[in-house]
Structure formats: C-alpha cells, structure tokens
N, C-alpha and C positions, 0 to 999 in steps of 0.2 A: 569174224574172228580171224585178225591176219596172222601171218607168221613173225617172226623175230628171227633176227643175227644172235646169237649167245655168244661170246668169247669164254672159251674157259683160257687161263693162265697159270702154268703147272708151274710152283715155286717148292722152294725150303717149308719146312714145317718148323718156323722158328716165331719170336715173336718181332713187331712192326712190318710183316710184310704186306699184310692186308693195308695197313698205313701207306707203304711205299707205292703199292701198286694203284693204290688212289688217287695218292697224290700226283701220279707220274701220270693219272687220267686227266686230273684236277688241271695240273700244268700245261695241259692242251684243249683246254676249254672243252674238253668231253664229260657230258654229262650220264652217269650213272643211274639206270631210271631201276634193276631189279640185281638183285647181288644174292649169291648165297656161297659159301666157304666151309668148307669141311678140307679132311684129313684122308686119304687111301695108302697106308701102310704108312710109308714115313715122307709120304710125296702133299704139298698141299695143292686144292685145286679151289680156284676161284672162279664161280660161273660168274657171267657178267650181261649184263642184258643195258646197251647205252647208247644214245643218239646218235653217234658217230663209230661205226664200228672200222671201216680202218683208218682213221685218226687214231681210235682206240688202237688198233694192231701194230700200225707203226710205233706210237709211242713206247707203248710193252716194248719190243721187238729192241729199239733203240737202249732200253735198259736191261737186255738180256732176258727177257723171260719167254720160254717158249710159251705159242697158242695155238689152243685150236677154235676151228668155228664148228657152231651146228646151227641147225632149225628148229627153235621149239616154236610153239602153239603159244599167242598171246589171247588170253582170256578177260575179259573185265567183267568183274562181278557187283553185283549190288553187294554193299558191306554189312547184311545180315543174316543171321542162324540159317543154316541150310542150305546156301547158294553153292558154296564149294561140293555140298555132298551131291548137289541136284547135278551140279555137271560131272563130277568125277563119274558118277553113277552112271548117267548117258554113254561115256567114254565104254565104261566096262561092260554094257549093254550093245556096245557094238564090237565089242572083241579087242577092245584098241587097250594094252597095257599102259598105264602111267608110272615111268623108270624113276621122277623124283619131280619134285614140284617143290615153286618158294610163291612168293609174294613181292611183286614189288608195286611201283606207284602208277595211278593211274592218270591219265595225262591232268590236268589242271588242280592235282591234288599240292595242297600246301605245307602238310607237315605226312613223315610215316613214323614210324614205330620202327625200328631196328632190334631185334632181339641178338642178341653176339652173347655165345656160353665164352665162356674165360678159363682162365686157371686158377683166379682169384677175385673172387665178386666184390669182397671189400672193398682190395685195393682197385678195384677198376670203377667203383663206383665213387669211390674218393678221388682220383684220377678225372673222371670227368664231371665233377662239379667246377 
C-alpha cells in the first residue's frame, strides 16, 4: 500500500475551471490517474492525484493557481461489494480517522466512470454527447 503526491489547486468557484486546470495538465503531457473537486465557502479546491506531480505544479503555478501538496494512502481494491468497507473498517479499528476519500484508476485500467454533480444535468448531458 504506497503513498501518493495529491496536489490540491485552490481556484474560483466559477464554471470551466475544472476544464482549464485539466487542460493546463493535458498540455504538459501530465496524466491525471484520481481527481475529486468540491466547493469550501466560495473557494474551489481540486484534489489531484497524477503521474507527474511537479510537472503538474509547474504547470498550475505557470497559469496562476495556487497548490498545495499532501500524502494520501494509495489503496487498490478488488472492484466488488464490501472491499471498501473491509478496508475503511481496518483503518477505524486501528484508531486512524479517514478526512475524505475518492476513487480514481487503477494502474492498467482502460475506461473509469467519472461522476461530476453539475448545475444542470440536462444541459450537461446534452453537452457531452
């Protein structure tokens, strides 16, 4: 079970920056393996979990977004009923709090599932057909 680089990137809470701050990974050949994005008052923050973490930093950096780093716990689970509760469960048995947890890809995995809540399901799902 190793560790990870996380970058979080504290931007505007507006809409395409999740877009920008992608693309601005995309454009430096930094691959994005686990992402999760929420809102803390009117600040947004984008964890970022990717191959290349300061490639990653520079690049942000270069388009003005501040970051920071931390060390989360990279877990790989079997992808059925009960594995996540088998480990959380271990954790809270040894007194170890878990602050927020996501999901991203595991190495040779070929497609994932992205869940993004919106402002508008419709139109976002008419958007990306």
């Amino acid at each position: 079970m190793p560790k990870a680089k996380q970058i979080t990137v504290w931007v505007a809470d507006r809409p395409g920056v999740l877009g920008a701050v992608a693309a601005a990974l995309g454009e430096k050949k930094v691959n994005v393996q686990g992402c999760v994005a929420h809102v803390q008052g009117d600040q947004g923050a984008i964890r970022l979990v990717v191959d290349k973490p300061a490639a990653a930093k520079k690049a942000l950096a270069a388009k003005g977004w501040r970051t920071s780093e931390e060390d989360v716990v990279a877990v790989t689970l079997a992808d059925k009923p009960g594995t996540l509760g088998a480990a959380a469960s271990r954790l809270g048995n040894a007194g170890i709090n878990i602050q927020y947890a996501y999901v991203g890809t595991a190495k040779g995995a070929r497609k994932v599932t992205c869940y993004l809540a919106v402002s508008d399901a419709a139109a976002a799902l008419k958007a990306l057909r």
